[in-house]
N, C-alpha and C positions, 0 to 999 in steps of 0.2 A: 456424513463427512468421510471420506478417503486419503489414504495416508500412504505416500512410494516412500520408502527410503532407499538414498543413494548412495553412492560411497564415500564423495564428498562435496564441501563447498562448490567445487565449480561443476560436478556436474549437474547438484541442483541445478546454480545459476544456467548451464546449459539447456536445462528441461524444462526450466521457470521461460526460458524466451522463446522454444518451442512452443509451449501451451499458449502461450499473450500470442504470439504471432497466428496459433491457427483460428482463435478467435476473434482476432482482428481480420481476417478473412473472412470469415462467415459473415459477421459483422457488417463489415463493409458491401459484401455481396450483397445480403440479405436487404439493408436500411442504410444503407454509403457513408457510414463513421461508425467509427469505435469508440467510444470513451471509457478509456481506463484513469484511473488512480493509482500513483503509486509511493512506497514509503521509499526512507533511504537506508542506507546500512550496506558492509563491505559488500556480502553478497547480493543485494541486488545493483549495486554499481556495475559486477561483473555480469550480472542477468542483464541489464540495457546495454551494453556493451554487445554483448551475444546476439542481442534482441535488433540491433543495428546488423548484424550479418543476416537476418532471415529473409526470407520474402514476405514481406507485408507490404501493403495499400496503404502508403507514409499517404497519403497525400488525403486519407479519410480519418485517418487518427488524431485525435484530441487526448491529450496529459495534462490529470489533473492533481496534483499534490494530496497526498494523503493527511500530511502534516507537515508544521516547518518550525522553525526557530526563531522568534524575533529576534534579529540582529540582522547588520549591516549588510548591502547588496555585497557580492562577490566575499562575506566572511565565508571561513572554511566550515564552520557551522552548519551554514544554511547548507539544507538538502538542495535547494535548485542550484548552486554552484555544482553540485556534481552531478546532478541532472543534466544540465550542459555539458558539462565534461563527456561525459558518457555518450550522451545520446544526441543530443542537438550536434556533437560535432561531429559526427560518426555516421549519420543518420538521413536521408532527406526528405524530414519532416519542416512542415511550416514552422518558422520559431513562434509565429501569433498563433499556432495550435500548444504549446506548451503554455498552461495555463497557473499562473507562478499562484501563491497566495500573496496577498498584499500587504507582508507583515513589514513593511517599511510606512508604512503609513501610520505616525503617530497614536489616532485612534484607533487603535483594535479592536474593538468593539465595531466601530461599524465599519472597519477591512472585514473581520468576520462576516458581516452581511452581506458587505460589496460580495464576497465569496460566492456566497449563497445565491447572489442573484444571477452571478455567471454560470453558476450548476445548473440554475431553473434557463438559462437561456439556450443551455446547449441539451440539457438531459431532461428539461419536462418538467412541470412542477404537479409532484414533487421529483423532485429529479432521482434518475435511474440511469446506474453509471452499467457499462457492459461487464467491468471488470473492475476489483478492487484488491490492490495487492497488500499483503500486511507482515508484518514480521511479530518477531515474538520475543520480551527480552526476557532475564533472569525472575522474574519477580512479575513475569505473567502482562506484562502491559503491551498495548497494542497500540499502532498510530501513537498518540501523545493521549492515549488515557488509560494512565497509571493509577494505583491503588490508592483508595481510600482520599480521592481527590471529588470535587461537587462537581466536575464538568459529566461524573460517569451517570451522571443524574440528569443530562439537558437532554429531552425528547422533544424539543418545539423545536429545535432549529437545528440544523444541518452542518453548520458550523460552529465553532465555540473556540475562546480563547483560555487558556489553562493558566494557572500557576505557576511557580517557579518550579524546573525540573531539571535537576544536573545541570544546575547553572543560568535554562533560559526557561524565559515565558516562551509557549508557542502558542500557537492555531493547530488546530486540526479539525479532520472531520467527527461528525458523533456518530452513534450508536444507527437512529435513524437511517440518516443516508446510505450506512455502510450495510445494514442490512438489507437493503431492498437490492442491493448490488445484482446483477442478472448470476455474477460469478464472484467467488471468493475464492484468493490465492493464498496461499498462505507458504512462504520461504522459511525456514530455523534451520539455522545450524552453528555448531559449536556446545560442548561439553557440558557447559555451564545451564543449556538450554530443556537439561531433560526433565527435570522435575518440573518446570511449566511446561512442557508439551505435553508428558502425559497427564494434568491437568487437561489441557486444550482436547485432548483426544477422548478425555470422561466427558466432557462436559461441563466441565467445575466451574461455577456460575463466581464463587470466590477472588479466582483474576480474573480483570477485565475483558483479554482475551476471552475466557468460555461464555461471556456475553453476547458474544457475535454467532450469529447466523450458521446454522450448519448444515443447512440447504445448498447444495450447488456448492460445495466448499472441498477443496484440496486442499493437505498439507503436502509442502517437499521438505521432507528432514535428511540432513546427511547419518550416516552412522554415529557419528559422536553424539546427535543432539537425541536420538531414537535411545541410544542405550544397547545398540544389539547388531546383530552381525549381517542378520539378514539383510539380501539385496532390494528387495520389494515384499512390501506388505502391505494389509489393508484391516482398514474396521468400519 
C-alpha cells in the first residue's frame, strides 16, 4: 500500500481523476472497458467532476456504485443523485453505463442480487471490477461497512444489504468483490480522518477499512487528514 499526501481536498480530487482516467485508458486499450466503482462523499464529487475534464474512452467505461442509501429516486441522500450531478452531466458517458444499485426496489434483499448478477454480467463471475474507489470515515468505515455490524461477516456474496446507519439502510459492496478489485483507490481527507488513516496505513484489521486489500492499493490523503506537513510520502 502507498500513501501521496497533498495539500488539499481538491488537489486530491485533482489526482484522484488523474489516476481513474489513466487506467481507464490502459483498460480500454488493453480489453475495451473499464469498470470502476465508486463511493460518494464531498470530495469525490469534486474527483468526478475533474474526472469529466480528462481524456478518457467515456464510451468503454462502466460505473458501478460502491454503496447507496435506500431512499427515494433523486433524494439528496442518494449517492447517484450526485453521481449524475457530477458526472453523467459533465461527461459523455452512456447513462445505460452508470450502473445505479436498485435500492428502490422494495425487496433488498433480492435488489442486492439483482446487483450481483449485473457485476457477474459485466466483470466475470466472480466478477473483477478494474477499479474500486473508497473513502474512509471517522470511525474507520469503508463503503457502508461500518463497525461491529454482521454485513462485515458476508463472504458468499458480493453484495449485501446493511442495517440502519446515520439514518439509512443501505446496499453496498462486501469484502469479496472489493478485494479482487485489479486496483484500489483510496480518497480521505479532512482532520477528523487522521486517527483511522493511520489505522488504514498499519494495517489495523480493528476498522473495517484495514480489512481491505492492500495489494495494488493507494491512499490520496490531504495534509489535514495525514497529520503532517509533508508534500509526498510513501509506506
Amino acid at each position: 500500500m502507498q500513501i501521496e499526501v497533498l495539500p488539499d481536498a481538491a488537489a486530491v480530487a485533482s489526482r484522484a481523476a488523474a489516476i481513474i482516467a489513466e487506467h481507464a485508458r490502459a483498460a480500454v486499450q488493453s480489453r475495451g472497458r473499464f469498470l470502476i466503482a465508486v463511493s460518494g462523499g464531498h470530495t469525490p464529487w469534486v474527483m468526478l467532476r475533474e474526472l469529466a475534464k480528462e481524456d478518457v474512452p467515456w464510451q468503454g467505461v462502466h460505473v458501478f456504485q460502491v454503496d447507496e442509501r435506500i431512499a427515494p429516486a433523486g433524494d439528496p441522500d442518494r449517492n447517484l443523485t450526485h453521481l449524475r450531478e457530477t458526472l453523467l452531466q459533465n461527461a459523455p458517458i452512456e447513462p445505460s453505463h452508470i450502473h445505479a444499485m436498485p435500492v428502490e426496489n422494495p425487496d433488498s434483499q433480492a435488489a442486492a442480487a439483482d446487483y450481483a448478477r449485473t457485476l457477474e454480467e459485466l466483470a466475470g463471475s466472480p466478477p473483477i471490477l478494474d477499479l474500486v474507489h473508497l473513502g474512509l470515515g471517522p470511525d474507520g468505515h469503508t463503503a457502508s461497512l461500518v463497525p461491529n455490524v454482521p454485513v462485515l461477516q458476508v463472504m458468499d456474496r458480493d453484495v449485501a444489504v446493511t442495517g440502519v446507519y446515520m439514518g439509512r439502510q443501505r446496499m453496498t459492496l462486501t469484502y469479496p468483490v472489493i478485494n479482487r478489485a485489479g486496483y484500489i483507490l483510496w480518497v480521505v481527507t479532512g482532520a477528523e480522518k487522521v486517527e483511522a488513516l493511520s489505522q488504514l496505513q498499519h494495517g489495523d484489521t480493528s476498522i473495517p477499512g484495514g480489512r481491505v486489500s492492500r495489494d495494488q492499493a493507494l491512499i490520496l490523503a490531504d495534509q489535514a487528514a495525514a497529520g503532517k506537513g509533508d508534500p509526498i510520502s510513501a509506506v
